[in-house]
C-alpha positions in Angstrom: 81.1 104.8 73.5 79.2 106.6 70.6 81.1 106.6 67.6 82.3 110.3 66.5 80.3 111.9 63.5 78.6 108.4 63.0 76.6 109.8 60.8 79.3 111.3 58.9 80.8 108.1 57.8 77.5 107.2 56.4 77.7 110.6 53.9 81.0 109.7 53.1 80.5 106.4 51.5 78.3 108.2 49.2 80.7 111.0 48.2 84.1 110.8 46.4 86.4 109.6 48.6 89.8 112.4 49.4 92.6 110.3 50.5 93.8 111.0 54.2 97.5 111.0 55.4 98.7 110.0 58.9 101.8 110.7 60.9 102.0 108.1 63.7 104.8 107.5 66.4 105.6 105.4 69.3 104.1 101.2 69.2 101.9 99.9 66.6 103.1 100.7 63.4 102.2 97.7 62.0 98.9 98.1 63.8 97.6 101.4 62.1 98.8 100.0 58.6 96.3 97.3 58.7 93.7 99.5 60.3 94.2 101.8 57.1 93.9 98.7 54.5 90.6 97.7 57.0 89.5 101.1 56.8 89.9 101.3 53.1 88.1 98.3 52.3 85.0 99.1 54.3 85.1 102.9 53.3 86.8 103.2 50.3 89.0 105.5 52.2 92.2 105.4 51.5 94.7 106.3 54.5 98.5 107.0 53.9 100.0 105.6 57.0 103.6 107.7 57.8 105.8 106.0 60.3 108.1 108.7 62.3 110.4 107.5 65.3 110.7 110.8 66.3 107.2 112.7 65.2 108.0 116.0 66.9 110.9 116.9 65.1 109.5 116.4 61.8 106.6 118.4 63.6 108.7 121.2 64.6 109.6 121.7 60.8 106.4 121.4 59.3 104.6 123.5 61.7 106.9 126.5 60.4 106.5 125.4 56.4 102.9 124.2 56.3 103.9 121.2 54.5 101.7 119.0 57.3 99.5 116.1 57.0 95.8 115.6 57.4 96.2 114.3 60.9 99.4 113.2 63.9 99.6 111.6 66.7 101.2 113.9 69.3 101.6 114.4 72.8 99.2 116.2 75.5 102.6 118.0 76.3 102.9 119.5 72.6 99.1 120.5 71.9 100.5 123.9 73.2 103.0 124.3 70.4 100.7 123.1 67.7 97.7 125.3 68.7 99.8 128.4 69.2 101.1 127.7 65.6 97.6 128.1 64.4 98.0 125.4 62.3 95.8 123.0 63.3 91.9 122.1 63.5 89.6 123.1 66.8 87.7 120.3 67.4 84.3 120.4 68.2 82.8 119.5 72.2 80.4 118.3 70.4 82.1 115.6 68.6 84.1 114.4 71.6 80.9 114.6 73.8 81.5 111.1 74.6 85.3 111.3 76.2 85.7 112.1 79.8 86.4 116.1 81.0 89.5 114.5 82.4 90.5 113.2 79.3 90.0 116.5 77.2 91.6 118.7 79.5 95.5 118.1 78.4 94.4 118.3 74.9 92.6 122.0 75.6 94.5 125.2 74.9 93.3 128.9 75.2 89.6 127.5 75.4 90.1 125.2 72.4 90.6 121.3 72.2 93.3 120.9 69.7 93.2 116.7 69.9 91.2 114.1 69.9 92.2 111.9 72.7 93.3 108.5 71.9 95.8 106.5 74.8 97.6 107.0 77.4 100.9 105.6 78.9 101.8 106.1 82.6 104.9 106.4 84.7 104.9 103.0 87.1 107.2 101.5 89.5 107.8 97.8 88.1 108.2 95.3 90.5 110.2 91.8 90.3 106.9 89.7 91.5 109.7 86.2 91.0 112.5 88.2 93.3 109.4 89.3 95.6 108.5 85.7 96.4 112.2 84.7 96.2 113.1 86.8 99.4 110.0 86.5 100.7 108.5 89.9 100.2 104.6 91.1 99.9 103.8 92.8 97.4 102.1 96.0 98.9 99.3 97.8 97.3 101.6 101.4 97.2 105.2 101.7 97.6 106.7 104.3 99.8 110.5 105.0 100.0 110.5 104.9 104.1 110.2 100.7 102.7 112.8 100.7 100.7 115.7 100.3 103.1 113.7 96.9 104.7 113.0 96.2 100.5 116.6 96.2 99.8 118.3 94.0 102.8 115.6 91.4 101.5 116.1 91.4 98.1 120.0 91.5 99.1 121.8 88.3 97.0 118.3 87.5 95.3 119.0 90.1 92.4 122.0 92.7 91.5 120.2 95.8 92.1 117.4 95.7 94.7 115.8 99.3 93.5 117.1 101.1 90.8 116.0 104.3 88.8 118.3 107.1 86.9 118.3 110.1 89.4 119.3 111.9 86.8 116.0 111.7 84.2 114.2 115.2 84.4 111.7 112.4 83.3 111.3 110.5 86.0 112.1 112.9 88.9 109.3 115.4 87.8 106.9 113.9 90.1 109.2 114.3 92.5 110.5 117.4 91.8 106.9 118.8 91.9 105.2 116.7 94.7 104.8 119.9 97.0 103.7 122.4 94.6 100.0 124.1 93.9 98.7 123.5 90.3 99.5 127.4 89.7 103.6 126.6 90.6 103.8 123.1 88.4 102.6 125.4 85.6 104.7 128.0 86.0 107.8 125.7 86.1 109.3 126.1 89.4 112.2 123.7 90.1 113.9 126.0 92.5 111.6 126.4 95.2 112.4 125.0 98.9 109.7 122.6 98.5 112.2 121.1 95.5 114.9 121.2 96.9 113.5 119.2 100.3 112.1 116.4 97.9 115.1 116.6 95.8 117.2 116.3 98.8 115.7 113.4 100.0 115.2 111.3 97.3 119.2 111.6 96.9 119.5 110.6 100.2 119.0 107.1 99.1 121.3 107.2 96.8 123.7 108.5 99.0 122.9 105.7 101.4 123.2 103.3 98.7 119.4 101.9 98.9 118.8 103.1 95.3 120.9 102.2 92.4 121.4 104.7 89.7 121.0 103.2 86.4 120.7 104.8 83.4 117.2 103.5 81.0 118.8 101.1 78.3 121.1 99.4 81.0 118.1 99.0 83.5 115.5 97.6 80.6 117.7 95.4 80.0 118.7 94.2 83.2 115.0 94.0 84.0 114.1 91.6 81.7 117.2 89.5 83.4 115.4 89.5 86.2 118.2 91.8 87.9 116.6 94.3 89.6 113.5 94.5 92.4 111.8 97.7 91.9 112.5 100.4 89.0 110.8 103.4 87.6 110.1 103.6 84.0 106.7 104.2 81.5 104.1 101.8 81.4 104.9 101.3 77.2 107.9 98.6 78.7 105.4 96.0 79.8 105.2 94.6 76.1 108.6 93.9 76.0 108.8 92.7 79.5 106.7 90.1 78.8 108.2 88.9 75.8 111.3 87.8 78.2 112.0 88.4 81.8 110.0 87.8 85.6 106.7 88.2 86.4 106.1 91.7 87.2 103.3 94.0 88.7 102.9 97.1 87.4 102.4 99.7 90.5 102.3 104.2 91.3 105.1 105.9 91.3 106.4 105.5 95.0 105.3 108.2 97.6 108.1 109.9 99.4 108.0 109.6 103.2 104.3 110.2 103.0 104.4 113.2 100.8 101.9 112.2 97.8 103.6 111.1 94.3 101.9 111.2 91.1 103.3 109.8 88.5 102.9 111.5 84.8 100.1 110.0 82.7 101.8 110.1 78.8 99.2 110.7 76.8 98.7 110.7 72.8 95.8 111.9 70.8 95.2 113.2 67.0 95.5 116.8 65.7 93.6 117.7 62.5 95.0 119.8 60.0 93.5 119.5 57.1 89.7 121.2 57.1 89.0 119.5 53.7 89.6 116.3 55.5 88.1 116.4 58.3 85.5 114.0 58.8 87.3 111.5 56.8 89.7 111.8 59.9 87.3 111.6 62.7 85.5 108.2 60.6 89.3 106.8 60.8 89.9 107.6 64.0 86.6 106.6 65.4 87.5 103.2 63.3 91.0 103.3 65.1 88.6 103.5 68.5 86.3 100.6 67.5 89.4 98.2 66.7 92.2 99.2 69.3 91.5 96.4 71.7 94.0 93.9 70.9 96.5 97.1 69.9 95.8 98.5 73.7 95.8 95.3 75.1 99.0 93.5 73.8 101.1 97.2 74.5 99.4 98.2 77.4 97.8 101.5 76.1 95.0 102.6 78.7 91.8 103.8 76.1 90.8 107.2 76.6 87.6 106.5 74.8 86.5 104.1 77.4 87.6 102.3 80.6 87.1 97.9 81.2 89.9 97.4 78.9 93.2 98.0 81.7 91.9 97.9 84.8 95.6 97.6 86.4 96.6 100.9 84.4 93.4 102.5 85.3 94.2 102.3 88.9 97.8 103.9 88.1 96.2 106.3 86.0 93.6 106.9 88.2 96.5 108.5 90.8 98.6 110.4 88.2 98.3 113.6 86.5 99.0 115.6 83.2 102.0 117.7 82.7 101.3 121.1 81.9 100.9 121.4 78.2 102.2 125.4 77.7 103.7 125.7 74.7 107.8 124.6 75.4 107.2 123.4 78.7 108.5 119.6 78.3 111.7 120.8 76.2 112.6 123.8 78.9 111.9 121.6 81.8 114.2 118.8 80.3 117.1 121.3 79.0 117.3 123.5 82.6 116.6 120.1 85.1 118.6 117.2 83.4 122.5 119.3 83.9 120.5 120.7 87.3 120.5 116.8 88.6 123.5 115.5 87.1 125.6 118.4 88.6 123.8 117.2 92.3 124.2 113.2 91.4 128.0 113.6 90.6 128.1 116.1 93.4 129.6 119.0 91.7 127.2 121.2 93.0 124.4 120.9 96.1 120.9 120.4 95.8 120.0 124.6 96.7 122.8 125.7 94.1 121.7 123.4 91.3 117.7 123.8 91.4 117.8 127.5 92.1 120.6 127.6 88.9 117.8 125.8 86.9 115.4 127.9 87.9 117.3 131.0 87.1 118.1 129.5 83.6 113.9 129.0 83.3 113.4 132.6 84.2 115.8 134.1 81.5 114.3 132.0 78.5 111.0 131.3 79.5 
């Protein structure tokens, strides 16, 4: 890939240098602090790296006050809210010439790209490759739920919970609660149409039947790394810590639904400028960041979306998945109206028709 504003860094080493700050999130904290102390020593740079387990809430506040750095990594789901805030930096085509349309598109709102595009995480169905062999099983190339009943009596006695997922995860049911929709009725943030409600009604079905186990996310990681469970849906981000203890395990789409097509959400994170004064200083670091990502990407599973030989098992996943809709709110309201919406049909207070169509009621008042 051509580096961004190349010839930028060049003018830079000849110009006082302006310190640059950096809100990061997520994996790889100790990563970006050495890439800053690289960065600084080849550039004379320096770059203030600011560590934030939860970078959207210290967003949230600074959007409002101003009091922002020069750059943070966010998610395609938030470029909405920061654009709208009119905070941040539009960032040239022309300096992201290089990155696939694909790539770009989460990070465009109104017209404008509001990021530059750095990694992406997936939603994957993780599969037991050791229990696999164990009962005998192939490994298939896609999963669909019509195999799951078969999948289960095999994997019967050879771990505790054959399939498990948390029915319950606005998360993780989003593909599902989607699957039949147009592009115009995912971004409008329809949860209580009858094509929702037959997916949703399914998909509990086997819960009903007892060929899924419900498990909520802590519980299940770590019960996966015990080599406890067959199949289970989570983000791609787990495989570092997978590997560090528990089975071999393949890394495959979200499973289709009695032939209805499932794509699985591709997470992605990229960099939003806010500092004008700054802003090549920025791009040079994050083109460095580019340049020397590799072992980063590699060890924590982060597909590149600068490039593409690095993942080739995520880019397959990625390859079938899609973006959420990046309006401004979107993520939260989905999460707040679908999470009580499918733990009120899960514990069976309420039915499938009376909880979605609720939800959707709740999204049409605030939305």
């Amino acid at each position: 890939m051509k580096k961004l504003l190349a010839s930028a860094l060049a003018v830079l080493l000849c110009s006082a240098a302006l310190s640059i700050t950096f809100w990061v999130s997520w994996e790889g904290e100790a990563f970006y602090r050495q890439a800053a102390d690289d960065f600084y020593n080849q550039t004379g740079i320096p770059v203030e790296i600011v560590y934030f387990p939860k970078i959207e809430e210290k967003l949230n506040i600074s959007l409002k006050t101003g009091d922002l750095p020069d750059a943070a990594l966010i998610k395609d789901t938030y470029i909405g809210d920061v654009a709208s805030s009119d905070r941040s930096l539009p960032i040239s085509k022309d300096a992201l010439k290089d990155y696939p349309e694909r790539y770009l598109s989460p990070y465009i709102w109104n017209g404008v790209v509001g990021a530059v595009p750095y990694y992406a995480d997936s939603q994957v169905a993780f599969v037991n490759i050791d229990a696999f062999e164990q009962a005998g099983l192939n490994l298939e190339e896609g999963l669909d739920f019509s195999q799951f009943e078969l999948i289960k009596e095999r994997l019967a006695g050879v771990v505790d919970y054959p399939i498990a997922f948390d029915f319950t995860s606005p998360y993780v049911m989003f593909p599902y609660v989607s699957a039949l929709h147009s592009e115009e009725e995912t971004e409008n943030l329809l949860v209580g149409s009858q094509g929702s409600i037959e997916t949703v009604s399914k998909v509990k079905k086997y819960f009903d039947e007892g060929t899924i186990s419900r498990l909520e996310r802590a519980a299940m990681n770590g019960l996966f790394r015990q080599g406890k469970i067959g199949i289970m849906l989570q983000g791609s981000y787990m495989a570092e810590k997978f590997r560090e203890k528990g089975p071999r395990f393949a890394m495959l789409p979200f499973p289709d639904l009695e032939g209805v097509e499932i794509k699985g959400v591709i997470d992605s994170k990229g960099f939003a400028l806010f500092n004008g004064e700054t802003r090549d200083q920025c791009l040079s670091f994050i083109n460095f960041l580019n340049e020397h990502s590799r072992e980063f990407f590699v060890q924590c599973d982060k597909y590149p979306l600068f490039c593409s030989d690095w993942l080739p098992e995520l880019e397959e996943i990625i390859d079938e998945g899609r973006f959420m809709p990046n309006r401004p709110g979107y993520q939260s309201l989905l999460f707040e109206a679908l999470e009580p919406a499918l733990q009120a049909i899960y514990s069976g207070a309420m039915t499938v028709d009376q909880a979605l169509k609720g939800a959707q009621s709740y999204i049409e008042s605030v939305w």
